[in-house]
Backbone as CSV, one residue per row, in Angstrom:
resi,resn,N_x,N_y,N_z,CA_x,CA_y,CA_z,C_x,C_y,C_z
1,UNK,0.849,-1.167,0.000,0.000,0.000,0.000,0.897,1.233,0.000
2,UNK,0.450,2.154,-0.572,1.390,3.249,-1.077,1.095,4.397,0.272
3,UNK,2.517,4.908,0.839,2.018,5.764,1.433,1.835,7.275,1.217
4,UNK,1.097,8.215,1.468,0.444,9.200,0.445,0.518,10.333,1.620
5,UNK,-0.049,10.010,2.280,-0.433,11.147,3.301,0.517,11.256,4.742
6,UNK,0.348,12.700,5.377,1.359,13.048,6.442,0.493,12.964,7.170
7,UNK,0.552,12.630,8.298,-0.296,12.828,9.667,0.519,13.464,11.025
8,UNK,0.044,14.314,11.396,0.889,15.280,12.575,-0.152,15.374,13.440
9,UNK,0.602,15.167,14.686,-0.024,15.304,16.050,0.468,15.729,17.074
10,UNK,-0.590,16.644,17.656,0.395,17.544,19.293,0.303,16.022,19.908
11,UNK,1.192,16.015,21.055,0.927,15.180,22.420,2.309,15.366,23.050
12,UNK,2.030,14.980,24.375,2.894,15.423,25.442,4.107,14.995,25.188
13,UNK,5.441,15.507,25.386,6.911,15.367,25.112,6.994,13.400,25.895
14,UNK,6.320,13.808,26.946,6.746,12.128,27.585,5.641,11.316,27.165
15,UNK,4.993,11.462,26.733,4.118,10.296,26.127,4.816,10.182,24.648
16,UNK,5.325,10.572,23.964,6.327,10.710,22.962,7.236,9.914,22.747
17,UNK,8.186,10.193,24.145,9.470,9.890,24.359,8.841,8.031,24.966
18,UNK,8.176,7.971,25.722,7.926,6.317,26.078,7.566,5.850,24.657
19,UNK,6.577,6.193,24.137,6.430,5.591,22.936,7.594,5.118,21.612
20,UNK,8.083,6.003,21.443,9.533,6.453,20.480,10.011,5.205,21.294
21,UNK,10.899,4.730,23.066,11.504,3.977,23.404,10.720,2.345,23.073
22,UNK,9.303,2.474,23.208,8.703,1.219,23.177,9.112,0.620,22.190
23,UNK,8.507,1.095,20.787,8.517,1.043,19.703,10.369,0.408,18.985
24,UNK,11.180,1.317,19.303,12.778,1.243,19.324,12.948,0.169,20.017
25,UNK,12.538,-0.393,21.382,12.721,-2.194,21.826,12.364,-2.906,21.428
26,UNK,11.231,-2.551,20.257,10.777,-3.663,19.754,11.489,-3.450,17.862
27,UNK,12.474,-3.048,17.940,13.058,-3.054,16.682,11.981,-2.248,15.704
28,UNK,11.586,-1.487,16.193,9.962,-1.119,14.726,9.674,-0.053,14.830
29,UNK,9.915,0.824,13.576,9.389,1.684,13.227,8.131,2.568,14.187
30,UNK,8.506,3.530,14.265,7.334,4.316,15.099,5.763,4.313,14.554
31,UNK,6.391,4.728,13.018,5.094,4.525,12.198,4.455,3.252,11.584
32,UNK,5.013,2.575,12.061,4.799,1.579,11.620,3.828,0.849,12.780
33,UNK,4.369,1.455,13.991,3.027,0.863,15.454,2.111,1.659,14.671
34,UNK,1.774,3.100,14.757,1.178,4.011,14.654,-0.261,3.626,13.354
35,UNK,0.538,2.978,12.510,-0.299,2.341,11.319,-0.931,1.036,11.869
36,UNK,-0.846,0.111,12.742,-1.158,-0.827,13.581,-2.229,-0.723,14.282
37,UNK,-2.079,-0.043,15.215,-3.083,1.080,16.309,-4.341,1.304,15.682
38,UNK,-4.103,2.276,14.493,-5.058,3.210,13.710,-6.103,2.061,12.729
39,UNK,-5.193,0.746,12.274,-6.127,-0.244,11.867,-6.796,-1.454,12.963
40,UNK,-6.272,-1.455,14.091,-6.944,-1.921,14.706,-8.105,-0.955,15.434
41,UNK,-7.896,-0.108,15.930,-9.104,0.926,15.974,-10.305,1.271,15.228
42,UNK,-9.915,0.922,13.595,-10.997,0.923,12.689,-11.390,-0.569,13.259
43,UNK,-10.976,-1.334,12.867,-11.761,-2.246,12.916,-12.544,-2.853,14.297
44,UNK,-12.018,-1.859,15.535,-12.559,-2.529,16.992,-13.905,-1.222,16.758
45,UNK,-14.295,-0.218,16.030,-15.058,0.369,15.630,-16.291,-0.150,15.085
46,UNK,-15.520,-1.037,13.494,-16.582,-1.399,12.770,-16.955,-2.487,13.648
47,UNK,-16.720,-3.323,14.403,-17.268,-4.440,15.147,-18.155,-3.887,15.842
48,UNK,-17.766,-2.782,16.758,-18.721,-2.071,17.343,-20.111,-1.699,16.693
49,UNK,-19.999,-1.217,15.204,-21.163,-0.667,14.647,-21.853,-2.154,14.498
50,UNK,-21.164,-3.368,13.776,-21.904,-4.025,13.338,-22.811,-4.578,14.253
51,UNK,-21.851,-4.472,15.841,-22.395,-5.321,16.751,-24.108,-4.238,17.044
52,UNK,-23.991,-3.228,17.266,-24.958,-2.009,17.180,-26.051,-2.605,15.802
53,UNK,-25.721,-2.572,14.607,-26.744,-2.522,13.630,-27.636,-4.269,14.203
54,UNK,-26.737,-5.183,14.195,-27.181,-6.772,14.904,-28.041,-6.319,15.644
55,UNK,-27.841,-5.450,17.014,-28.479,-5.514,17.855,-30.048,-4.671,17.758
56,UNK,-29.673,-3.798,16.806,-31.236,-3.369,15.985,-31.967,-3.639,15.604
57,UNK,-31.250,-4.580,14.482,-32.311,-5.848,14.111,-33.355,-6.878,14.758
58,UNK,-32.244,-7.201,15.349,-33.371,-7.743,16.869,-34.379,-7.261,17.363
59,UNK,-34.021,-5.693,17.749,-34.827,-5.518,18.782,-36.452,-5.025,17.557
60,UNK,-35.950,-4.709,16.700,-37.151,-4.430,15.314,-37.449,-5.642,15.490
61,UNK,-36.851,-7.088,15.003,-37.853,-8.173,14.933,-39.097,-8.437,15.518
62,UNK,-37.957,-8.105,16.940,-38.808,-8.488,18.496,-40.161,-7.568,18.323
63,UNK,-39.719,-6.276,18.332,-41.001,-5.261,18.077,-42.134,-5.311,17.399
64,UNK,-41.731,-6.031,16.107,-42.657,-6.341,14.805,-43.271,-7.648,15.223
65,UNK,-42.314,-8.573,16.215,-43.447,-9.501,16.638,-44.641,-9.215,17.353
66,UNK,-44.107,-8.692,18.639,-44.989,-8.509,19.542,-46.173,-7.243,18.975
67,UNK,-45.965,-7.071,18.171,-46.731,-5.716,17.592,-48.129,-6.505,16.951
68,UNK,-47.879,-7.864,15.828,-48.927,-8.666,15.296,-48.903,-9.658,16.031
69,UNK,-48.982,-9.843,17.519,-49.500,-10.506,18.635,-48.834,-12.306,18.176
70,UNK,-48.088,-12.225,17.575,-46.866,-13.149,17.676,-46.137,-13.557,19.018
71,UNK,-45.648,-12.601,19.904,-45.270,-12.486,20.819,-45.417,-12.972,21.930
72,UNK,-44.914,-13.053,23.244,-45.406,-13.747,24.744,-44.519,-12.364,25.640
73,UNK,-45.131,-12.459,27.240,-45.250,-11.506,27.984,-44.171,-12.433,28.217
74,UNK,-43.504,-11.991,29.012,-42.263,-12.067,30.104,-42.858,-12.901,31.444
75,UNK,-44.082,-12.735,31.437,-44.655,-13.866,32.541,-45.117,-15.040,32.215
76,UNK,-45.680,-15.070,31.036,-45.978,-16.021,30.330,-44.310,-17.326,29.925
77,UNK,-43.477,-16.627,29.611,-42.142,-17.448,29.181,-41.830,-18.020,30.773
78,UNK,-42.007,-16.692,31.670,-41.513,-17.369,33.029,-42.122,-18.497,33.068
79,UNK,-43.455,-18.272,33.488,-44.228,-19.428,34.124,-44.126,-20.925,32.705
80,UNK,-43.746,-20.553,31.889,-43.083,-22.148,30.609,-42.220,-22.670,31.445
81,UNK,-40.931,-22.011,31.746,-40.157,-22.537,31.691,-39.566,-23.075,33.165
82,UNK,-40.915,-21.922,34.077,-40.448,-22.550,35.521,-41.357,-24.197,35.593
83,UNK,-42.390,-24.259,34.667,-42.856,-25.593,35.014,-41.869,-26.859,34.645
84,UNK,-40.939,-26.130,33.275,-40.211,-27.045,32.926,-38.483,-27.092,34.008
85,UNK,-38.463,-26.515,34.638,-37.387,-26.510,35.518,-38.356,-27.869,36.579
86,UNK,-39.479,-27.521,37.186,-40.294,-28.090,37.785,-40.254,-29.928,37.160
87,UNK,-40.397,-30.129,36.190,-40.199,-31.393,35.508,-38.844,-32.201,35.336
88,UNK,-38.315,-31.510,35.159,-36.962,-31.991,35.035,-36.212,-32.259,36.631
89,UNK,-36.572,-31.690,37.934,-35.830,-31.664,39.110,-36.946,-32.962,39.113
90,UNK,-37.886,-33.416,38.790,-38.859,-34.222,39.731,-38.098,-35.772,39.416
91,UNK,-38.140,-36.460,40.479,-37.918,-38.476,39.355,-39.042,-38.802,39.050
């Protein structure tokens, strides 16, 4: 990938200077973390959105169920599943 663009940034002389040393122990390029960072950030982002749009979907499904009486109350699932807890402990 071709590199094209400059990127400049204020930040503190010692957050600088640790970084610059980190980077230098690990034999590697400053910019080269810096390009690392910035693509893992996109992508701990887009996970984020996708995980966000997923979780929309759902809750629309859910909505569109319970809306054309598809749906069950929260007491109704209780009382299912406590009878079936109820069945299963019995011999």
């Amino acid at each position: 990938m071709s590199k094209e663009a400059v990127f400049t940034m204020k930040l503190e002389a010692d957050l600088r200077a640790e970084f610059m040393a980190a980077a230098a122990a690990e034999d590697r390029p400053a910019s080269q973390v810096m390009r690392e960072l910035m693509r893992e950030y996109i992508a701990q982002r887009q996970a984020a959105k996708d995980y966000d749009d997923y979780l929309r979907r759902k809750v629309e499904t859910a909505r569109s169920s319970m809306n054309s009486g598809r749906g069950r109350t929260n007491a109704d699932v209780e009382a299912k599943f406590a009878a079936k807890r109820k069945a299963a402990t019995q011999p």
